[in-house]
N, C-alpha and C positions, 0 to 999 in steps of 0.2 A: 276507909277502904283503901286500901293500898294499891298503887298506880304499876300495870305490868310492863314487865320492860320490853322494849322496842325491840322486834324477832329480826331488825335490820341490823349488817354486817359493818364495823366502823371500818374508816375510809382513811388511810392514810391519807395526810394532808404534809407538802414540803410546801416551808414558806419561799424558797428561794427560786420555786419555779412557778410561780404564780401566773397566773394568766391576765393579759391586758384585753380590754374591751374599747373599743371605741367610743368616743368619748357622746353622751346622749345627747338628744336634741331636744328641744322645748317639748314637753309631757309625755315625754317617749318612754319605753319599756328598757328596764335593765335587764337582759340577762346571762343567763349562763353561758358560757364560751362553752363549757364540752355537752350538758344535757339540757340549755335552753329553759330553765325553769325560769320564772318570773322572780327578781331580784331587787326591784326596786321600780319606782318613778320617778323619773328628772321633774320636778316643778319649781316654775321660781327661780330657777338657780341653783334647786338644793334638792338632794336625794331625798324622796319619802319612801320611807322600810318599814314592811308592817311584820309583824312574827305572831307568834297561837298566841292563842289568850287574852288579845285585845294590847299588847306593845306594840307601838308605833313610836318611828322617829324620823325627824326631819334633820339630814345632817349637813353638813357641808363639803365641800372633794377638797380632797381626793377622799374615794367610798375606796374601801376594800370588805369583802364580805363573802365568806366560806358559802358554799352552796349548801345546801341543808340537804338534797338531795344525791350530788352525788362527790361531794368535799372536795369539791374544786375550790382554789382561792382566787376568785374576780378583782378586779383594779377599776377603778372609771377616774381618772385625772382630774376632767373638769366637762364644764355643762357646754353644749354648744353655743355660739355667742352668735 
């Protein structure tokens, strides 16, 4: 069965104005600088990113990662120390 397309409007995204975030603190919440969704977990040291379907990743900073919700492009440098 074939999957319907999403009735949501794309979202211009410029890489060159990207938004910076302050940088997380130990198990803290990443998120969106313009609509606050939930973007990530600082643990560890290292960002964990979940997406649909069961992908998960644990990365390392600098994160940068589009909003899914309203195509903003987020920054986080590094974990708080």
């Amino acid at each position: 069965m074939p999957t319907p397309f999403s009735q949501r409007q794309a979202v211009s995204t410029s890489w060159s104005g990207a938004a910076t975030t302050k940088p997380p603190t130990s198990n803290s919440e990443w998120r969106c600088t313009r609509c606050d969704k939930l973007l990530g977990v600082c643990r560890d040291g290292r960002m964990h990113l979940r997406f649909a379907r069961g992908h998960e990743y644990l990365v390392g900073f600098p994160v940068q990662a589009t909003c899914r919700g309203c195509g903003t492009l987020n920054n986080a440098t590094a974990p708080a120390r």
